[in-house]
C-alpha positions as a printed Julia matrix, in Angstrom:
170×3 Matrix{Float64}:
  -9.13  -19.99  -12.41
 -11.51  -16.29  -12.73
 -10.11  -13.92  -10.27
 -13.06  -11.57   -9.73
 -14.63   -9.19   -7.08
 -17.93   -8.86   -5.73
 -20.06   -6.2    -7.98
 -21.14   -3.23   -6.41
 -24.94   -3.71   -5.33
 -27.62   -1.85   -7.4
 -30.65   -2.79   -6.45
 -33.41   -0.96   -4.33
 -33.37   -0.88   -0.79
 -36.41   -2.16    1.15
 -38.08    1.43    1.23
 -38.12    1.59   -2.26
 -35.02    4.26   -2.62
 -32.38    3.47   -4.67
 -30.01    2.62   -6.77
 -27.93    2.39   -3.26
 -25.24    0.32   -3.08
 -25.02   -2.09    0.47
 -23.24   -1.08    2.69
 -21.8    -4.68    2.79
 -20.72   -4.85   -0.51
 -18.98   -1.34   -0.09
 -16.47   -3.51    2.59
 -16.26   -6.85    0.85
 -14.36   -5.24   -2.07
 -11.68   -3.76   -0.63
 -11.19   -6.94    1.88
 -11.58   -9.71   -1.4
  -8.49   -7.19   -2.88
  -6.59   -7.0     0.49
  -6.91  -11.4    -0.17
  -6.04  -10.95   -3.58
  -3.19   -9.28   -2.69
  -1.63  -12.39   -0.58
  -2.06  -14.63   -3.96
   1.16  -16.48   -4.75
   0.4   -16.04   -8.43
   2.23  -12.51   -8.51
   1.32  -11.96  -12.14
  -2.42  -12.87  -12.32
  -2.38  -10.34   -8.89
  -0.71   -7.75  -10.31
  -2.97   -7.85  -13.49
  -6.06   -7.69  -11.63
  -4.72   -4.53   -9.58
  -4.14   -2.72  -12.62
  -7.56   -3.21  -14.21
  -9.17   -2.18  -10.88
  -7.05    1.24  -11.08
 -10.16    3.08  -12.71
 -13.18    1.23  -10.56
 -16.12    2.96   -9.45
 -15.12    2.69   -5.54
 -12.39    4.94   -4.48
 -11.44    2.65   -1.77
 -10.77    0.14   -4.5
  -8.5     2.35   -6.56
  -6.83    3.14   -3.51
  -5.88   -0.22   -2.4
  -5.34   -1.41   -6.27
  -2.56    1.5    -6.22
  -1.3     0.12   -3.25
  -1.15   -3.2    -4.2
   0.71   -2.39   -7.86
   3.39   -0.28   -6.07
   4.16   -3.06   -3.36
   4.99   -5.69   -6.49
   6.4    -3.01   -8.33
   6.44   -4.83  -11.52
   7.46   -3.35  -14.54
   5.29   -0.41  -15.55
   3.65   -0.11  -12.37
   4.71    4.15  -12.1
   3.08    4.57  -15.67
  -0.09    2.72  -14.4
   0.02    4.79  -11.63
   0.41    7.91  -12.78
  -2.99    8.94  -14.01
  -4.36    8.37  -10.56
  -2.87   11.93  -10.13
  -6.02   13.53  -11.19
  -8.18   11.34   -9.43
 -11.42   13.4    -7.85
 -11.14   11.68   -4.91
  -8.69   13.22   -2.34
  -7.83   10.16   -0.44
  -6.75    8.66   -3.42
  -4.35   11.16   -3.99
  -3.48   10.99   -1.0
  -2.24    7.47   -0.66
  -0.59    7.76   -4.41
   1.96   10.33   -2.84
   2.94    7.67   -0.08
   3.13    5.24   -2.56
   4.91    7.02   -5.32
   7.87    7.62   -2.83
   7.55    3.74   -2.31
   8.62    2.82   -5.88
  11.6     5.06   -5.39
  11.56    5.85   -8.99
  13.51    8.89   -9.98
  10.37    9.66  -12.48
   7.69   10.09   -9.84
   9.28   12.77   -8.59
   7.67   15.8   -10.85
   4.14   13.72   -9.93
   5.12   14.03   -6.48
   6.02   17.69   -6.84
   2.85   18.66   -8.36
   0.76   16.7    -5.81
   2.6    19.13   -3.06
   0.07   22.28   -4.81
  -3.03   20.07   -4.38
  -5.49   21.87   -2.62
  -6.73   18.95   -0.12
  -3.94   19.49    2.91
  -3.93   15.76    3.31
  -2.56   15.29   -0.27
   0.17   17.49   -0.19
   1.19   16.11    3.03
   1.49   12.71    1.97
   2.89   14.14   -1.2
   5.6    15.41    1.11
   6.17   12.2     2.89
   6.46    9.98   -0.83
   8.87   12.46   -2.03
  11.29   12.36    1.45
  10.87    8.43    1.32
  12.48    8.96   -2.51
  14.92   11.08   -2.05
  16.13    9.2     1.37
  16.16    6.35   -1.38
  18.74    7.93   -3.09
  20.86    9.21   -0.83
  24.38    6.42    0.04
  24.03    5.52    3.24
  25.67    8.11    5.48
  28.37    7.17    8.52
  25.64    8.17   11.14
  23.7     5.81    9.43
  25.46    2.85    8.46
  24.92    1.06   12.08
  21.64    0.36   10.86
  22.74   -1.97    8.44
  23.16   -5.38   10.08
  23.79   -8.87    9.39
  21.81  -11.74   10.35
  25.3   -13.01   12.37
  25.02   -9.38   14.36
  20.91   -9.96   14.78
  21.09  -13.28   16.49
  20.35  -13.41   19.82
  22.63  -14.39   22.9
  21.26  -15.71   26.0
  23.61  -16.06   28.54
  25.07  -19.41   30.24
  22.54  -20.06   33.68
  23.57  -22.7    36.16
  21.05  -24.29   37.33
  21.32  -25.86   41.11
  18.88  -28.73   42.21
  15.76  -27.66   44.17
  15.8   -28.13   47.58
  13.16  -31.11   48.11
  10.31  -29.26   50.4
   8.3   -31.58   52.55
């Protein structure tokens, strides 16, 4: 089975201008990876998110991150690493949230750096991936710890209701 995405369109609109790509084919990527991403074949998945890491379409790059830091397979932080000096601010952007996500000790001087970008967005994000890394590594605190439940404590309880007979109305 060929896993593959829709090509960006290159042909010439109807007033002649062009090479423009459709507008079309700009959302059908992203969605075909957002499908990809449901895939039981984890592997094959995770494959095709890497290889999409340096497309053309930033949307693309920035989903393909997300997608290869929600598996978290082995090597996904070097993968992901690169996209660090992507020209693309939302890219950036998103690879601080996810960064945190892998809650990989090793992100963290990627993470730092991102906080000097100069796009506000990045370093905000940046922020965000490097609290959700940290909060990773920190035990679980007594304030805390009541968060932690089982599935005996989640069930729930509905209380005993008698029920009477209904009066028969005529």
């Amino acid at each position: 089975m060929q896993i593959e995405l829709p090509k960006r369109c290159t042909e010439r609109d109807h007033r002649g201008r062009g090479p423009t790509p459709d507008r079309r084919q700009k959302r059908i990527r992203p969605t075909a990876l957002e499908g990809l991403a449901n895939q039981p074949d984890v592997e094959r998945a995770d494959a095709v998110a890497r290889s999409l890491l340096d497309d053309a379409d930033p949307m693309v790059r920035s989903q393909a991150a997300g997608m290869v830091s929600f598996r978290a397979r082995p090597g996904a932080l070097e993968v992901l690493l690169p996209l660090a000096d992507d020209p693309v601010p939302h890219v950036r952007m998103v690879l601080g949230w996810y960064l945190g996500g892998l809650r990989d000790r090793a992100a963290e001087p990627t993470l730092r750096a991102l906080l000097a970008d100069p796009d506000e967005q990045v370093r905000k994000f940046a922020a965000r991936g490097l609290a959700r890394l940290t909060a990773s590594s920190r035990p679980l605190g007594a304030d805390q710890s009541r968060l932690r439940t089982t599935s005996a404590q989640r069930q729930i309880r509905i209380p005993a209701v008698s029920l009477r007979p209904m009066a028969a109305t005529a």
